[in-house]
LOKOLNU-508048 format. One record per residue (C-alpha): residue number from 0; residue in one letter; y, x, z. Coordinates in nm, 3 decimals. Example, Ala and Ser with C-alpha at 12.3 -4.5 7.8 and 13.67 -1.06 7.14 Angstrom:
<sites>
+-------+-------+---------+---------+---------+
! lokol ! marro !       v !       u !       w !
+-------+-------+---------+---------+---------+
!     0 !     A !  -0.450 !   1.230 !   0.780 !
!     1 !     S !  -0.106 !   1.367 !   0.714 !
+-------+-------+---------+---------+---------+
</sites>
This chain:
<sites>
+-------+-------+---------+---------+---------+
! lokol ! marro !       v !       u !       w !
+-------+-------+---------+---------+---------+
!     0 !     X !   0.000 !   0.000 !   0.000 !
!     1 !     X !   0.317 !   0.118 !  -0.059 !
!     2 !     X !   0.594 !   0.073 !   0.235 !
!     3 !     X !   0.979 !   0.102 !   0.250 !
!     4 !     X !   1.053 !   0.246 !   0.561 !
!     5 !     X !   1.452 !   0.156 !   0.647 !
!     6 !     X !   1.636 !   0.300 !   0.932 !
!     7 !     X !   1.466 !   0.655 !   1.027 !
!     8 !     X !   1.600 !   0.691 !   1.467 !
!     9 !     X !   1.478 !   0.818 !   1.721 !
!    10 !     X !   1.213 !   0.531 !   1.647 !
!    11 !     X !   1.170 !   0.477 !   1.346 !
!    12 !     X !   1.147 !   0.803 !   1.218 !
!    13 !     X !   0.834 !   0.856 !   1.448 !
!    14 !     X !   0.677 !   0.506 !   1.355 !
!    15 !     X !   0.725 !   0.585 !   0.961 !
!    16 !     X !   0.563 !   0.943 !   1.024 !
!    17 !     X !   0.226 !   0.737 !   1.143 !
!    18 !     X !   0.236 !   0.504 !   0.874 !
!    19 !     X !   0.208 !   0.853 !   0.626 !
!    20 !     X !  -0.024 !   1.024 !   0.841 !
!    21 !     X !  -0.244 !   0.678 !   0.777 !
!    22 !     X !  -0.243 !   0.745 !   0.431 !
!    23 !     X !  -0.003 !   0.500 !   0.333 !
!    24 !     X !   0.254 !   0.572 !   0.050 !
!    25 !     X !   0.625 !   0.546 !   0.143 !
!    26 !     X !   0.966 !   0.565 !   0.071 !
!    27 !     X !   1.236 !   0.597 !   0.300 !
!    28 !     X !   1.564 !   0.493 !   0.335 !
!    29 !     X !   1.843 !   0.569 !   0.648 !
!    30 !     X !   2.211 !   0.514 !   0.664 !
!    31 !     X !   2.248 !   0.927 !   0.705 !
!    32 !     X !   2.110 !   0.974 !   0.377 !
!    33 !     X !   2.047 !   1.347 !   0.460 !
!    34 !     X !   1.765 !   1.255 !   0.710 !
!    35 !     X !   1.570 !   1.036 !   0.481 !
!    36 !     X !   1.586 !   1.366 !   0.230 !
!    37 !     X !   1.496 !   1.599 !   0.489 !
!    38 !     X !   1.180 !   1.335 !   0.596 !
!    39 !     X !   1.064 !   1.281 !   0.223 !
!    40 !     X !   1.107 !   1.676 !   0.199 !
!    41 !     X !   0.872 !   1.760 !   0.510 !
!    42 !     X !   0.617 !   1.456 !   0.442 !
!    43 !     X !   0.604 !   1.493 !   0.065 !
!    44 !     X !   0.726 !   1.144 !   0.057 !
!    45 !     X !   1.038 !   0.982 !  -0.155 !
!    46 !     X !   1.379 !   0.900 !  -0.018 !
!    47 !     X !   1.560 !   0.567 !  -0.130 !
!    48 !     X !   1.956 !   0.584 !  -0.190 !
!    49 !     X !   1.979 !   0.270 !  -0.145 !
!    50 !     X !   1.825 !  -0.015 !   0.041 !
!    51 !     X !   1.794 !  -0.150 !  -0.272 !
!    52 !     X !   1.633 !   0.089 !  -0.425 !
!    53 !     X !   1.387 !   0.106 !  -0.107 !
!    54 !     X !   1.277 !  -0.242 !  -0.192 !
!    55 !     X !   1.223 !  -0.242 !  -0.558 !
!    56 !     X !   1.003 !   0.065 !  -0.501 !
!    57 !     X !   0.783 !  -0.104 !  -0.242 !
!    58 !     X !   0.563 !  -0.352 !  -0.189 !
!    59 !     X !   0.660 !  -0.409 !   0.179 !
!    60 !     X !   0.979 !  -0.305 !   0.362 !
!    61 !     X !   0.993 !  -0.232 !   0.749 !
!    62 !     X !   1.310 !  -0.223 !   0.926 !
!    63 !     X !   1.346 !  -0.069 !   1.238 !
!    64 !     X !   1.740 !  -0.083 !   1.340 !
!    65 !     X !   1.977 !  -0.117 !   1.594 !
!    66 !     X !   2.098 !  -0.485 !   1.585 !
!    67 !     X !   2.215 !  -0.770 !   1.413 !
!    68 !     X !   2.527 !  -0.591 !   1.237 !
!    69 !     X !   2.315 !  -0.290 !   1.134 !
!    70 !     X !   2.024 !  -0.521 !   0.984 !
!    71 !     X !   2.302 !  -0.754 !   0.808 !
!    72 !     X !   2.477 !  -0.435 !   0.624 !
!    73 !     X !   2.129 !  -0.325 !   0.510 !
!    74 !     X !   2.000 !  -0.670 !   0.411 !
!    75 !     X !   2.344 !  -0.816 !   0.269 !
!    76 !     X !   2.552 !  -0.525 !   0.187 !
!    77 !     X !   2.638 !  -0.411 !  -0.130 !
!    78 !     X !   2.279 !  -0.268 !  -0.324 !
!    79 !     X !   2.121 !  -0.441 !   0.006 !
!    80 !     X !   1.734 !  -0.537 !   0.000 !
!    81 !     X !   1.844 !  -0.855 !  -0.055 !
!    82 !     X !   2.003 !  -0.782 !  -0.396 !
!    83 !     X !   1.637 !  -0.619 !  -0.508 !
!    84 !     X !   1.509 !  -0.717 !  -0.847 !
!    85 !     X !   1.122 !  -0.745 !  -0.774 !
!    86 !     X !   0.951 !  -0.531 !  -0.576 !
!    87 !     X !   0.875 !  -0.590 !  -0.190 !
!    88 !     X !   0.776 !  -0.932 !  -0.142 !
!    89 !     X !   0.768 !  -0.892 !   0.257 !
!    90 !     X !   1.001 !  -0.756 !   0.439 !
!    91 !     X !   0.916 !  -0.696 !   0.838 !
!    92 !     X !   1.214 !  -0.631 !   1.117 !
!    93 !     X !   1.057 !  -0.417 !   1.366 !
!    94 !     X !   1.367 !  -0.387 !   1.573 !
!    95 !     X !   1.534 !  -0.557 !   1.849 !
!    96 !     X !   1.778 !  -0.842 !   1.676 !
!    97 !     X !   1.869 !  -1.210 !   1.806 !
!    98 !     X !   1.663 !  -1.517 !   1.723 !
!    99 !     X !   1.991 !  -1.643 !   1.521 !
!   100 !     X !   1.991 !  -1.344 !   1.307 !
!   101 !     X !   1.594 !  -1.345 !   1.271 !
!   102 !     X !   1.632 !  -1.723 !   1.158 !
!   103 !     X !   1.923 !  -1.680 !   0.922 !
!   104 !     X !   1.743 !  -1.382 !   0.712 !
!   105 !     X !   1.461 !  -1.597 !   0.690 !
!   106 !     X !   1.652 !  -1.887 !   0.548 !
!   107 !     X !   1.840 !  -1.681 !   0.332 !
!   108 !     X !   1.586 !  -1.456 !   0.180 !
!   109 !     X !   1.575 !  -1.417 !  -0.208 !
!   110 !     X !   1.295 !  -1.665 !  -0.363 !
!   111 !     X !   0.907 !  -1.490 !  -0.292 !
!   112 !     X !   1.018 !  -1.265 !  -0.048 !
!   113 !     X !   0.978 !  -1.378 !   0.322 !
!   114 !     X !   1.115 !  -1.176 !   0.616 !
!   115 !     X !   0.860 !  -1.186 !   0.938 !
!   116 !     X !   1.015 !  -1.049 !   1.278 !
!   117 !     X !   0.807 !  -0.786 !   1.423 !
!   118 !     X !   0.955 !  -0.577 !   1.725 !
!   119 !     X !   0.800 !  -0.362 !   1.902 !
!   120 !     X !   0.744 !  -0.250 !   2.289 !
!   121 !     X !   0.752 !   0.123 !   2.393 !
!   122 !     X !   0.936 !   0.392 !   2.388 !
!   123 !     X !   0.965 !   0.701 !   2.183 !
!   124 !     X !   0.651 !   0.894 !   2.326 !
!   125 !     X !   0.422 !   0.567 !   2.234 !
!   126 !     X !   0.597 !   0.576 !   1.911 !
!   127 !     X !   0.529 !   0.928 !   1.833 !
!   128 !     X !   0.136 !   0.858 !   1.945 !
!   129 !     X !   0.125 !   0.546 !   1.721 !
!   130 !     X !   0.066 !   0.337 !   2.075 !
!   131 !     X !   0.292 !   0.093 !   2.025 !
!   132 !     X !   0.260 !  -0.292 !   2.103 !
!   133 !     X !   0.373 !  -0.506 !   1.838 !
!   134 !     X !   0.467 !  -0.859 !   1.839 !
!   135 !     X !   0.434 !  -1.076 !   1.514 !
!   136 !     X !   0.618 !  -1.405 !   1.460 !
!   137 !     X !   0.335 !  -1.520 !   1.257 !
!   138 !     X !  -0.022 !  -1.585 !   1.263 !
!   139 !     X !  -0.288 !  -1.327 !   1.166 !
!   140 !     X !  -0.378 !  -1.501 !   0.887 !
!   141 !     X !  -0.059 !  -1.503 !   0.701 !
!   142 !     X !   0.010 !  -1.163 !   0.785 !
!   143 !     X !  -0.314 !  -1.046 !   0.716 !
!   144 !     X !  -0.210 !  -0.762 !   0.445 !
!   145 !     X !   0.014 !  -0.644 !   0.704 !
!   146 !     X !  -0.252 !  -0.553 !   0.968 !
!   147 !     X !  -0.353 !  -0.216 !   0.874 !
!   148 !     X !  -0.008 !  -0.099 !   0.865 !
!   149 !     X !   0.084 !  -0.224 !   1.197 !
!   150 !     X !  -0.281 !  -0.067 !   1.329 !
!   151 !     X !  -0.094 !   0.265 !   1.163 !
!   152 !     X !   0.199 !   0.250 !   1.387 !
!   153 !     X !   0.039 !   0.069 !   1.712 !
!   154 !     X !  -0.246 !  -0.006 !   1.960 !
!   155 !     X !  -0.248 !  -0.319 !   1.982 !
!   156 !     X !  -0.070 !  -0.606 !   1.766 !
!   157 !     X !  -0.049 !  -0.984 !   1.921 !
!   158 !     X !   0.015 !  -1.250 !   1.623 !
!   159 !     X !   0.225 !  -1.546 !   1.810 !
!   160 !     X !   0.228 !  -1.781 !   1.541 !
!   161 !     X !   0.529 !  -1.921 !   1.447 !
!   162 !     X !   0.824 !  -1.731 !   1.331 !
!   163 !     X !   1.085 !  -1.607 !   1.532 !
!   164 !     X !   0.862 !  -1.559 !   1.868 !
!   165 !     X !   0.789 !  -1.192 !   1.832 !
!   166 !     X !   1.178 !  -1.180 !   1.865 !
!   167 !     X !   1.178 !  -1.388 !   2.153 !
!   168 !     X !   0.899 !  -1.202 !   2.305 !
!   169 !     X !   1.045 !  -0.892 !   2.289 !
!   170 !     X !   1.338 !  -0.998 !   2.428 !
!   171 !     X !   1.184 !  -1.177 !   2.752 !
!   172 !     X !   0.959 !  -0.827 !   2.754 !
!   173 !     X !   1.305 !  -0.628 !   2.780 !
!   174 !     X !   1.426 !  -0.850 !   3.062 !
!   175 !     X !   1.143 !  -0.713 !   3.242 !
!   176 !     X !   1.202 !  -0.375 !   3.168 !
!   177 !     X !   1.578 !  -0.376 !   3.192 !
!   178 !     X !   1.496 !  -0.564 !   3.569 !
!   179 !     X !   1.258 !  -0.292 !   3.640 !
!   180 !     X !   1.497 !   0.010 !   3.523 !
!   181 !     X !   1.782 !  -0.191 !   3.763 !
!   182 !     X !   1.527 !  -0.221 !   4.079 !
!   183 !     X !   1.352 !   0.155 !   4.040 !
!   184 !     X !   1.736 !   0.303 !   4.052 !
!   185 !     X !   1.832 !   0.094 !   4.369 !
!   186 !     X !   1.458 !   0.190 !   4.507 !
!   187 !     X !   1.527 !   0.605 !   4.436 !
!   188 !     X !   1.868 !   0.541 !   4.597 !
!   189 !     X !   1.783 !   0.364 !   4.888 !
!   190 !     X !   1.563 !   0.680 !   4.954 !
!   191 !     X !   1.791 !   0.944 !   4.891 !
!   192 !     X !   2.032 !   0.762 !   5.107 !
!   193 !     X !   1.757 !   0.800 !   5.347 !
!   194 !     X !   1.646 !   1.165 !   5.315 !
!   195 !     X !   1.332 !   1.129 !   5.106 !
!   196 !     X !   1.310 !   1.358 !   4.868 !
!   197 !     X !   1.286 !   1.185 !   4.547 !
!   198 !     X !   0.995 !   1.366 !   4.397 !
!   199 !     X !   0.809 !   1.202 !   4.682 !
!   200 !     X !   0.976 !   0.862 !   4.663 !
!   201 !     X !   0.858 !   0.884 !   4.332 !
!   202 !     X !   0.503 !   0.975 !   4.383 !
!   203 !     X !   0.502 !   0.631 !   4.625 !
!   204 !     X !   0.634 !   0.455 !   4.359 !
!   205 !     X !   0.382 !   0.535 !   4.095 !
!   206 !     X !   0.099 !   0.472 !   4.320 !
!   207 !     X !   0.224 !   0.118 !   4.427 !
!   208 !     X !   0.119 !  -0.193 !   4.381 !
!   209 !     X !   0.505 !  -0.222 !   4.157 !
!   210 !     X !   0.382 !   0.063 !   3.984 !
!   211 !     X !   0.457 !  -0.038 !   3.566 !
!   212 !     X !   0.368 !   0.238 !   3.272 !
!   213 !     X !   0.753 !   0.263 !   3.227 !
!   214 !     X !   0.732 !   0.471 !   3.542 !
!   215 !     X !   0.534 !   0.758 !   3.459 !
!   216 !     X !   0.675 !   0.779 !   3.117 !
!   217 !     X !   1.062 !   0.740 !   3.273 !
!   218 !     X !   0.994 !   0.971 !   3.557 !
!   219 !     X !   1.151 !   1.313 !   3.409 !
!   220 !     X !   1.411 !   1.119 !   3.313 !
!   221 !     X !   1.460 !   0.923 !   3.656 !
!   222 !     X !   1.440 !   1.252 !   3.856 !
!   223 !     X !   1.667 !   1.513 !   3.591 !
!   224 !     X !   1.818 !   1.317 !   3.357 !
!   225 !     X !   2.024 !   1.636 !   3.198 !
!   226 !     X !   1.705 !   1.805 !   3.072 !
!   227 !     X !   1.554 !   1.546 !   2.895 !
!   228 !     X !   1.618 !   1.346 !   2.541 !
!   229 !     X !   1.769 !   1.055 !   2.547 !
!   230 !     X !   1.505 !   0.758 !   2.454 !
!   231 !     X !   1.667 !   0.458 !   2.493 !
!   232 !     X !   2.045 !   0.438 !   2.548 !
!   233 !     X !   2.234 !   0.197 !   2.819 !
!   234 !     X !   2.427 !   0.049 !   2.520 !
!   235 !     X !   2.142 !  -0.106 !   2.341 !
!   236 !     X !   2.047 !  -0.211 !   2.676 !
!   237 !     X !   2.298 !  -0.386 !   2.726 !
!   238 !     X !   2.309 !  -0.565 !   2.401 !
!   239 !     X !   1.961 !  -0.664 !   2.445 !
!   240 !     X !   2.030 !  -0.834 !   2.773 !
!   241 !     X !   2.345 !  -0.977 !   2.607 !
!   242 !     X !   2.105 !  -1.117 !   2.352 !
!   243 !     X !   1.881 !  -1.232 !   2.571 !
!   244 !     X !   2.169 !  -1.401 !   2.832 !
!   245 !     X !   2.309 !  -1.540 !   2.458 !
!   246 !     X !   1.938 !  -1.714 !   2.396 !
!   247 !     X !   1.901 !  -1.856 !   2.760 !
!   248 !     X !   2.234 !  -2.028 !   2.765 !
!   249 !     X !   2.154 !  -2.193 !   2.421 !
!   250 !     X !   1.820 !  -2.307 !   2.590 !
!   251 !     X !   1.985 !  -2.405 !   2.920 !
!   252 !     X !   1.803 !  -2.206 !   3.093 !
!   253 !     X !   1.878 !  -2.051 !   3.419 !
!   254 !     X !   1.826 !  -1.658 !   3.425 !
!   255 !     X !   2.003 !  -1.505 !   3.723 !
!   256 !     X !   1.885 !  -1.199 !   3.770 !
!   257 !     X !   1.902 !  -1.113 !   3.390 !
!   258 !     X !   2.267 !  -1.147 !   3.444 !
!   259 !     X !   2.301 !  -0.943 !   3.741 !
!   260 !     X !   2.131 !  -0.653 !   3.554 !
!   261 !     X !   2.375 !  -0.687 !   3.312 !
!   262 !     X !   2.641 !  -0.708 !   3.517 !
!   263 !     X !   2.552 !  -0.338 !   3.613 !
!   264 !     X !   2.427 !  -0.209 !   3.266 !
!   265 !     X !   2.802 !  -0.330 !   3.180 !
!   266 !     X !   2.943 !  -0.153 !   3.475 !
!   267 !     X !   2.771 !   0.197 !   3.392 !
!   268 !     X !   2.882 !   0.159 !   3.051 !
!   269 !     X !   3.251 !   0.112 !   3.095 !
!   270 !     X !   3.194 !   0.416 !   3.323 !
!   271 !     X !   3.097 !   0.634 !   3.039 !
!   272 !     X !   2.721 !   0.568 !   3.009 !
!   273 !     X !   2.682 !   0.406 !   2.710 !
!   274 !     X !   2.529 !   0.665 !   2.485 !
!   275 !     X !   2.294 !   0.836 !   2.819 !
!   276 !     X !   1.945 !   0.712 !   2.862 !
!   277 !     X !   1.885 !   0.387 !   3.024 !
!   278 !     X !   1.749 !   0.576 !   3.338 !
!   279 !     X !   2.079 !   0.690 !   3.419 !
!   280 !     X !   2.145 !   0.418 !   3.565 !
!   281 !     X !   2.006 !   0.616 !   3.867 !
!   282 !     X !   2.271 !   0.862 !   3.846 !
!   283 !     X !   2.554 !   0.574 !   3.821 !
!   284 !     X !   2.435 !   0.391 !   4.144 !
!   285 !     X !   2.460 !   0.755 !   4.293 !
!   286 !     X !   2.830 !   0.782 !   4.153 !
!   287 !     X !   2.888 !   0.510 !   4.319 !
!   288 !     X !   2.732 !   0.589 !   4.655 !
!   289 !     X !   2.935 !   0.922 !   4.695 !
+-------+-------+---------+---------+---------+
</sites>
């Protein structure tokens, strides 16, 4: 099969690397054009110039970008995948976007081509070992062609049915994780504050009964958070949680401690944050101790 691979981060750029060590033929496309050269260059792969282009090469296109602006540019923009003249009949969002969005690309997709939302849970370690869990907005049966290049990228790939709730999913899976981040940085500060010395505190942690995978992944991060990569910033964390708060409000549903984890994630931002890993919230709550 051959796949268009658009948007080549810290993500995606792991996730398309799978799909060519699985044999798979594709083409790549990123806004920087110099990275999709320097991929197609090191994985004898091609690189797209435009998202157009991407398309009319393929016979499925993946998406894996930041959020509903980035996906609209790349979809609707000039020489967008939209504007493609044959080629990829399916095109598969793998990142993080709003049900709205999701919806409105589906609606508004050319004739024969029909966009399926696809995101993904874990971070850039799970990427990199193709460990991913995936979450399709359709049934297996319609997606069928699509599971060996999901079984490429992931280890395990749940098929909810109808479209729009692998969105959904992965947005009530971030609430989670953003609520866990929130709790494990007030946890670690209550016992600094205390004396414990966090390697410790984190050892009890990770053994508890509140222990998560998040934890063991996070926990260089949590404990030195200036010698290791970033992996998932505090700004998209907050835009998934104002996503998420955006959703519940439509479905008049109560969420309140969504909104107090946003409250903070809003907070550490303002406070110069934004582009530092998610963990450092950690380091904020600390700031704000001393």
């Amino acid at each position: 099969m051959h796949i268009g691979f658009a948007g080549l981060g810290r993500m995606g750029g792991l996730m398309a690397e799978n799909l060519v060590r699985a044999g798979h033929l594709v083409t790549v496309w990123n806004r920087s054009a110099e990275k999709a050269r320097a991929f197609a260059a090191k994985h004898g792969s091609q690189a797209a110039t435009t998202p157009r282009e991407l398309s009319e090469a393929a016979d499925v296109v993946i998406t894996m970008l930041a959020d509903d602006a980035a996906s609209n540019a790349v979809h609707r923009g000039a020489d967008g995948l939209f504007s493609a003249s044959g080629g990829a009949a399916r095109i598969v969002e793998m990142g993080t976007m709003s049900p709205p969005h999701i919806a409105d690309l589906r609606n508004s997709a050319p004739e024969g081509v029909a966009v399926i939302d696809a995101p993904v849970s874990g971070a850039t370690r799970a990427a990199a070992e193709a460990q991913l869990m995936i979450m399709v907005g359709a049934t297996q049966s319609d997606a069928a062609t699509l599971v060996p290049v999901f079984a490429a990228m992931g280890r395990n790939t749940i098929f909810l049915g109808a479209p729009g709730a692998g969105t959904v999913m992965k947005l009530a899976v971030n609430m989670l994780i953003h609520g866990l981040n929130q709790t494990v940085s007030e946890a670690l500060s209550l016992a600094e504050a205390s004396g414990i010395d966090l390697e410790k505190a984190f050892d009890v942690i990770e053994s508890s009964a509140a222990a998560a995978p998040m934890l063991s992944y996070r926990r260089p991060i949590y404990l030195n958070e200036n010698s290791q990569e970033v992996t998932f910033t505090v700004d998209l964390a907050t835009k998934d949680l104002e996503v998420t708060a955006a959703l519940a409000e439509g479905l008049t549903i109560s969420v309140p401690q969504t909104l107090l984890n946003l409250t903070e994630l809003r907070a550490a931002s303002a406070d110069g944050y934004g582009a530092r890993d998610m963990a450092s919230i950690f380091n904020h709550m600390r700031k704000e101790r001393l």
